[in-house]
C-alpha positions in Angstrom: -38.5 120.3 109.9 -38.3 117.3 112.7 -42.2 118.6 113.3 -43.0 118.6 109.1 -41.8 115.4 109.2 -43.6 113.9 112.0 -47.2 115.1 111.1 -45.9 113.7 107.1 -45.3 109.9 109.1 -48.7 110.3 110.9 -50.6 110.9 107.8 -48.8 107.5 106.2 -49.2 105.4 108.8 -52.9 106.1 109.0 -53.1 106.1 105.4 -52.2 102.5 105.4 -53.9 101.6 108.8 -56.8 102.6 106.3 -56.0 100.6 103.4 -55.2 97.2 104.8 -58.7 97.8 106.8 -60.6 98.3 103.7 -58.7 95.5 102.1 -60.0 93.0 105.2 -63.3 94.3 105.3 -63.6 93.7 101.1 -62.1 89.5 101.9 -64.6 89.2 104.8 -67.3 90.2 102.5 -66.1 88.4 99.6 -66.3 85.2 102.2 -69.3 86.2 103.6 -71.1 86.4 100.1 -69.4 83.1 99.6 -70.7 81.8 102.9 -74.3 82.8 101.7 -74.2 81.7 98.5 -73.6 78.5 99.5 -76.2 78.4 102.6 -78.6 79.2 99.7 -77.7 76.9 97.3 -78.1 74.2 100.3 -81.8 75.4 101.4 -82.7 75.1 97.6 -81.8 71.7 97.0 -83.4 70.9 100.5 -80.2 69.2 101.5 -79.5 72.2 103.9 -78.0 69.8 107.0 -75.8 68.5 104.5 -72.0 69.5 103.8 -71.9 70.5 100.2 -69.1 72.5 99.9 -65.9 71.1 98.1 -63.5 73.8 98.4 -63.4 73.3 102.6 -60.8 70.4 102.9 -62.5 69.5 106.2 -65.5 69.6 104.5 -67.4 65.8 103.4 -67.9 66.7 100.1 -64.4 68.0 99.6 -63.1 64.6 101.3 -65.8 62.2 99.2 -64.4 64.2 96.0 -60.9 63.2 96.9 -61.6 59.4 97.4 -63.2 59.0 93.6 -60.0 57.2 91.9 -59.2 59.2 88.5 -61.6 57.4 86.2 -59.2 57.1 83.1 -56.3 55.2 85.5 -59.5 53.0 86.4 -60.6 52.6 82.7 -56.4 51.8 82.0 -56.1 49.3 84.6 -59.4 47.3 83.8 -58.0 47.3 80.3 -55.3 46.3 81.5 -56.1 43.1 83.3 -58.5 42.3 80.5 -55.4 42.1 78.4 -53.5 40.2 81.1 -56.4 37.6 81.0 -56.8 37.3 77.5 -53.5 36.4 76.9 -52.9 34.1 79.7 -55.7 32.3 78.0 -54.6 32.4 74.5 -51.0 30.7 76.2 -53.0 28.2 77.9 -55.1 27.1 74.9 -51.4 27.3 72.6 -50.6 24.9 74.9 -53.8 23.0 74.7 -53.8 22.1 70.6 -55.4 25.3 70.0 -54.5 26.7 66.6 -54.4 23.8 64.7 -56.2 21.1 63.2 -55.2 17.9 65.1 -56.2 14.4 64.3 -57.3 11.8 67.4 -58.3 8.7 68.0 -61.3 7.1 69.4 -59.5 6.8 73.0 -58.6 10.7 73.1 -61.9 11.8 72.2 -63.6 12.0 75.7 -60.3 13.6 77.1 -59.8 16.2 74.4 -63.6 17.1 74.1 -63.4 17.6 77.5 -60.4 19.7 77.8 -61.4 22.8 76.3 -64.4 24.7 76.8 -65.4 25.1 72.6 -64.4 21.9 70.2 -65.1 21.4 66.7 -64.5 17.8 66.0 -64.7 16.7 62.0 -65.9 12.9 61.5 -64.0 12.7 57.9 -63.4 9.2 55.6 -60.1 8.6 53.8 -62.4 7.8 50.4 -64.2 10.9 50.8 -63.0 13.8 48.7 -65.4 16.0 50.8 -63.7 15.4 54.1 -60.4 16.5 52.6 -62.2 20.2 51.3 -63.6 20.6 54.7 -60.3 19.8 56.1 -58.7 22.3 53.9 -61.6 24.9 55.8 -60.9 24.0 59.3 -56.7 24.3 58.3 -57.6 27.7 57.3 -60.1 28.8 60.1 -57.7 27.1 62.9 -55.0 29.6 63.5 -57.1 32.8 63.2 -59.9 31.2 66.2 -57.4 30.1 69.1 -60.7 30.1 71.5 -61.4 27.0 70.1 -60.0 23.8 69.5 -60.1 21.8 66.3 -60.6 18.1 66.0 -60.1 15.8 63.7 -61.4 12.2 64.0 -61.8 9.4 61.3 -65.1 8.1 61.3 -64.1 4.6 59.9 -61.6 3.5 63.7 -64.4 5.2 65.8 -67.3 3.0 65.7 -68.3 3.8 69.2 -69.1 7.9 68.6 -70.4 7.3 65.5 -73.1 5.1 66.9 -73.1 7.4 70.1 -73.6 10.7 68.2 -75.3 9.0 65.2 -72.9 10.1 62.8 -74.6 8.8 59.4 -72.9 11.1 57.1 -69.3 12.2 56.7 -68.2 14.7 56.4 -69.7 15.9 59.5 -68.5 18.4 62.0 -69.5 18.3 65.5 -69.2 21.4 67.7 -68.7 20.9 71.3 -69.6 23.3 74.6 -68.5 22.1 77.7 -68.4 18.1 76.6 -71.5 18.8 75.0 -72.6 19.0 71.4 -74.7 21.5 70.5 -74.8 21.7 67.3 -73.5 20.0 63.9 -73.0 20.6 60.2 -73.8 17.4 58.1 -72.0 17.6 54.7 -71.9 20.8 53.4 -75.7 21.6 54.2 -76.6 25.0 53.0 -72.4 26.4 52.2 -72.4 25.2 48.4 -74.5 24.0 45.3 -73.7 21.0 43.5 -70.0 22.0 42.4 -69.0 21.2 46.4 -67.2 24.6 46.3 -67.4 27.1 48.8 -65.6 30.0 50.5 -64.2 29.4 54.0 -66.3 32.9 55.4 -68.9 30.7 54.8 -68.5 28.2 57.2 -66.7 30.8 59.4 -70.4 32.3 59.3 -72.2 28.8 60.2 -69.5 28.1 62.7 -70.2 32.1 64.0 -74.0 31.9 64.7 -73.4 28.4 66.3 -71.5 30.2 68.8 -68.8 27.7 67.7 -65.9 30.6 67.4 -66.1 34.4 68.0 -66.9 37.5 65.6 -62.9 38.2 64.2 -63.1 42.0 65.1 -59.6 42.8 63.2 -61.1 41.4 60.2 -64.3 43.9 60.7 -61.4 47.2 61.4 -59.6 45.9 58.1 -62.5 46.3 55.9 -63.8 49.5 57.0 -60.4 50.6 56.0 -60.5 49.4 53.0 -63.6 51.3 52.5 -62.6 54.3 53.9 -59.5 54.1 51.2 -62.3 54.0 48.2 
C-alpha cells in the first residue's frame, strides 16, 4: 500500500513539474513574440534606436504618454479662465458706465473717450426730433453690448468737438477705438427712407460691421430655435 502510494505521489508531482513548465515555456513565448513584434514594428518605421514601446513603464514612450495632461481637463480649464476673464471684464466695464446711455459734457469727453477701449458718442440737439429716435436706439442697444460704452453729448455746449471732429450734422454718432474715431453715422444715412423710421437691428448691423459692438451670439442660438420649433 505505502509503496502504491509512493509511485501514485511520484507520478503527480511530475505531472505538475510538467505543467507549470509548459505553462512558463507558453508566457516566455508569448513575450518573446511580443518582444519581436515590437523590434519589427521599430525597423519598419526606421525608428529602430528608438523606445517605442508604451506598455514598459521604464520605457520613454510609456513615460512621454504619461506626461500628456488629459486633454478634456485642459479644454475645461481654458474654458474656464476664459469665463473668469470675460466676466471680470464685464464687472469692470459695469463699473465703467457700460450698459447705459449716459450724457457728458464737453469737459468729460477726452476722459471718458479715453476710458474704454470701444465708445459710441451721439452729437444730438434738443430741437431735433431725430436725436431723440436715435437716442431711443442707443437706450435699446446699451444694455444687451456691455463691451462698449455709450455716449451721449449735446452738440449745442460742445463747440470745441464739433469743430474738432467736424460735426456738421446732428444727429451724428461717433464711434471711438482706443481715443480714436473710426468711423461715424451722419443722420440716419442708409437705416430709413423718408418716414425717419427704422428698426434698431438695423443700426445694431451698421454699428456691427463698424466693429463698433460684437456679433450677439445668444440672439443667433435663439433664432435657430425658433426655426428648429417650425
Amino acid at each position: 500500500m505505502a509503496s502504491y502510494q509512493h509511485t501514485t505521489g511520484s507520478k503527480a508531482s511530475k505531472f505538475c513539474e510538467t505543467s507549470v513548465q509548459e505553462a512558463l515555456s507558453e508566457e516566455v513565448d508569448k513575450r518573446m513574440n511580443r518582444a519581436l513584434d515590437e523590434l519589427k514594428d521599430k525597423y519598419a518605421s526606421g525608428n529602430a534606436s528608438r523606445e517605442r514601446s508604451v506598455r514598459g513603464p521604464t520605457g520613454p514612450a510609456y513615460q512621454a504618454q504619461a506626461a500628456v495632461p488629459d486633454e478634456v481637463a485642459v479644454l475645461r480649464e481654458k474654458r474656464l479662465r476664459e469665463l473668469k476673464a470675460s466676466y471680470a471684464e464685464r464687472r469692470e466695464n459695469i463699473f465703467n458706465g457700460h450698459g447705459r446711455l449716459e450724457e457728458i459734457v464737453q469737459d468729460e469727453f477726452l476722459a471718458n473717450v479715453l476710458k474704454s477701449k470701444r465708445v459710441l458718442c451721439l452729437f444730438y440737439h434738443d430741437d431735433f426730433p431725430d436725436s431723440r429716435i436715435m437716442e431711443h436706439h442707443l437706450r435699446t442697444l446699451a444694455p444687451a453690448h456691455l463691451e462698449t460704452r455709450f455716449l451721449r453729448i449735446n452738440a449745442a455746449k460742445t463747440p470745441f468737438f464739433v469743430t474738432k471732429l467736424q460735426i456738421r450734422v446732428v444727429p451724428t454718432l461717433v464711434f471711438f477705438r482706443d481715443g480714436v474715431a473710426t468711423a461715424r453715422l451722419v443722420g440716419f444715412d442708409g437705416l430709413s427712407d423718408e418716414s425717419r423710421e427704422f428698426p434698431t437691428a438695423k443700426l445694431a448691423s451698421w454699428l456691427l460691421r463698424a466693429g463698433a459692438i460684437d456679433d450677439d451670439d445668444d440672439d443667433d442660438d435663439d433664432d435657430d430655435d425658433d426655426d428648429d420649433d417650425d
